[in-house]
N, C-alpha and C positions, 0 to 999 in steps of 0.2 A: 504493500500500500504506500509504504513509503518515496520507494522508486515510481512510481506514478505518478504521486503530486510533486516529485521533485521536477520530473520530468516533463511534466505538464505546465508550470511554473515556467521552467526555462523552455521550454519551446513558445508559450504567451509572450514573456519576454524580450525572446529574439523577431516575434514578429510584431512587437510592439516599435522595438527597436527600427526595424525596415522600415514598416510602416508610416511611422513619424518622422522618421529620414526625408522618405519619400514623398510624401504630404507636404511637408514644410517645405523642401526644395520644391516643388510646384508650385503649391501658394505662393512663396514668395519671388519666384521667377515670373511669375503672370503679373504679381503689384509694380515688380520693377520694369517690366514693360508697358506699362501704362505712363509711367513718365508721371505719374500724379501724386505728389507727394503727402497728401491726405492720405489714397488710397494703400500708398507703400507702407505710411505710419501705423493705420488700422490692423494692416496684416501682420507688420512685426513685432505690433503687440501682445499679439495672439501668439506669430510662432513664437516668439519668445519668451510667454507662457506655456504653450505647449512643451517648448522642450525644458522647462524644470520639470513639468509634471509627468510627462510622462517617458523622455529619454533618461533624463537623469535618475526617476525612480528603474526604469530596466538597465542604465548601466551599470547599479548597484546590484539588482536582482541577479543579471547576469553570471558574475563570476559566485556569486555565495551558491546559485544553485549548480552551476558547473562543476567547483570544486565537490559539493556535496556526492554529487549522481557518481562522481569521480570517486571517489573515495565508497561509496554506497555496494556501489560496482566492480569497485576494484582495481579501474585502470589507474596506471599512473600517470601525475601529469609530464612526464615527459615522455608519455608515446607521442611518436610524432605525429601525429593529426591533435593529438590534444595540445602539445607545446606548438606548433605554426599556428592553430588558432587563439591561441594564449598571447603572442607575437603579433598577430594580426588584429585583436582587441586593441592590443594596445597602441598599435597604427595609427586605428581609427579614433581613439582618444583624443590622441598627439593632435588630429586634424578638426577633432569635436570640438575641443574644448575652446580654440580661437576662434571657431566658425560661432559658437554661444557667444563671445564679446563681439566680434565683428555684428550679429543679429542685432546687439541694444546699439551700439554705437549707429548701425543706420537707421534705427527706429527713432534715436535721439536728434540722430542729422535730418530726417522727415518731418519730422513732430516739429523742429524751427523751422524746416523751409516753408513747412505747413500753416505754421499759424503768423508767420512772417510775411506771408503771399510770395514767398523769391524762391528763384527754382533751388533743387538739388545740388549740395555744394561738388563740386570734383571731387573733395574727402568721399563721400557717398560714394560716387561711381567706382574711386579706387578701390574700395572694400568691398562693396558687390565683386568686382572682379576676382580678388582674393577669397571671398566666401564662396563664388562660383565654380572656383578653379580646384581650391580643397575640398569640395563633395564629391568631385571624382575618387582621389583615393581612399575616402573614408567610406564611400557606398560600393566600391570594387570590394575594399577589405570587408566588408561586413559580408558581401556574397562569396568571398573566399570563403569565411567562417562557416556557412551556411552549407556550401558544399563539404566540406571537410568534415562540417559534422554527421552528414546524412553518410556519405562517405565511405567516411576512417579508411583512407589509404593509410598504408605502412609504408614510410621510406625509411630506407636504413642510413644510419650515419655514420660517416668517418668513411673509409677505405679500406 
C-alpha cells in the first residue's frame, strides 16, 4: 500500500511539474505577444502564482517521494537511470529557479509600463529573451527525467 501512494504521489507530481511548465510557458508567450502590457502584467501575476503553488510544492514532492519509492524498492540511487535523473532534476532547477525571478521582474517591469501608459522597457524584452531561451533546457531535462523513468535503461560506467 505503501508503494502505491508513494508512487502515485510522484507520478501526480511529475505531471504537475510538466504540466505547469507547460501552461505557464504558453500563457505567458501569448501575453508577451500581445505587446500589451496590462495584459502581460495580469498573466505574470498568475504565472507567478502559479508557480509557488504549484511547481515549487512538486519540486519539493519530487525528490522526498523518489528517494522514498527508492529506498521502499530497493534500488539504489546511483543506478544509473536513477542518478542521470537525479542530474537532470537538478539541471532543471539551475534553469527554474532564474526563470521564477526573471517571471516577477517582468511582471514588475509591466505593472509600470502598465499603469505609467509607456511601453515595455528593453529591460523587459531582455528577460523575456532569457526566460524564453532557458525553458528549452529545463522542459528537454524534465522529459529526459520522464523517459528515464518509464524506462530505467542500465548504462554501465567506467570502462
Amino acid at each position: 500500500m505503501i508503494y502505491f501512494f508513494l508512487k502515485y504521489v510522484h507520478v501526480i507530481g511529475a505531471a504537475v511539474l510538466l504540466g505547469t511548465g507547460a501552461g505557464i510557458a504558453f500563457f505567458m508567450l501569448l501575453a508577451h505577444r500581445t505587446g500589451n502590457a496590462a495584459t502581460i502584467a495580469a498573466v505574470a501575476r498568475i504565472v507567478v502564482l502559479a508557480d509557488f503553488l504549484f511547481t515549487a510544492s512538486a519540486v519539493v514532492i519530487q525528490p522526498v517521494t523518489g528517494v522514498a519509492l527508492a529506498w521502499h524498492v530497493g534500488y539504489s540511487l546511483w543506478d544509473s537511470w536513477i542518478f542521470l535523473s537525479i542530474i537532470l532534476y537538478i539541471v532543471t532547477g539551475l534553469f527554474w529557479l532564474p526563470v521564477v525571478w526573471i517571471q516577477m521582474e517582468m511582471r514588475s517591469l509591466a505593472e509600470n509600463a502598465s499603469a505609467t501608459g509607456s511601453a515595455l522597457p528593453d529591460r523587459y524584452h531582455r528577460l523575456f529573451r532569457t526566460w524564453f531561451a532557458f525553458g528549452f533546457p529545463a522542459f528537454a531535462a524534465v522529459l529526459g527525467i520522464f523517459w528515464l523513468m518509464i524506462a530505467r535503461p542500465v548504462f554501465e560506467w567506467g570502462g
